[in-house]
N, C-alpha and C positions, 0 to 999 in steps of 0.2 A: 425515582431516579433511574435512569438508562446508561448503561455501560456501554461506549462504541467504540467498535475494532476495527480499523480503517486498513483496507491495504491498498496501495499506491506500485503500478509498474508500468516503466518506460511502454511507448506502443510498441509493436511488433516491427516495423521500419525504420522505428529509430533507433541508432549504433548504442551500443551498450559500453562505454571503454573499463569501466570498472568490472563489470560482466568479463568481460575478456582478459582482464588480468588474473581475476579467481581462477581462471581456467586455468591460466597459463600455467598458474602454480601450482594448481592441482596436477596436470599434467607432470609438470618435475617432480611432484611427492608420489608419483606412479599412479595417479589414478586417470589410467586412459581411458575410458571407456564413458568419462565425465563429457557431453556435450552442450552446446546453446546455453549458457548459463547466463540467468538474467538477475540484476541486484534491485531490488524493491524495498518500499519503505513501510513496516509496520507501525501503526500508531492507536494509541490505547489512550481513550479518554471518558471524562461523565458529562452527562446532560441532567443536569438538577430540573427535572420537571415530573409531572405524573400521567403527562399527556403524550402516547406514543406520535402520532402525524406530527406534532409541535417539535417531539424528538427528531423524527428522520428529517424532517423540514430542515431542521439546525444544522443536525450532521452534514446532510447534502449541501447547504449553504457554506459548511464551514470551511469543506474539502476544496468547492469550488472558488470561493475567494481567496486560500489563504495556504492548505496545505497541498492542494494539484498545481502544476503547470499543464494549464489545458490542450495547448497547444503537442506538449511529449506524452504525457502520461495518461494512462485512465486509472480510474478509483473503483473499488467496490467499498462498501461498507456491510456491518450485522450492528445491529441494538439488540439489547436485552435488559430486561426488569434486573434489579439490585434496590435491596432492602439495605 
């Protein structure tokens, strides 16, 4: 079994507005020197299998149908072995 930790963030051109409100408010709670803040999605799941390729195969299928919008975001994923 494989464990995958998936993180998901807007691309670099496209507007952030959640992004931009953390700031804001970080701003009023005095922390100026906070900038560019971008909000991303982590995500933590298992792949029941014993077979690594067959793992990332999944993962990468899964991101791309179902947990990415291709078009705003890119994905990294890691897999790892769990007993």
């Amino acid at each position: 079994m494989f464990k995958a930790t998936v993180i998901v963030r807007k691309r670099p051109k496209i507007l952030d507005p959640q992004g931009k409100a953390v700031e804001q408010g970080a701003k009023h709670l005095g922390f100026t020197n906070v900038l560019k803040t971008r909000i991303g999605k982590f995500i933590e799941f298992f792949v029941d299998t014993t077979d690594e390729e067959a793992a990332n195969i999944e993962v990468k299928q899964y991101c791309e149908k179902l947990l990415v919008n291709p078009n705003i975001e890119d994905f990294e994923y890691t897999i790892e072995v769990v007993e």
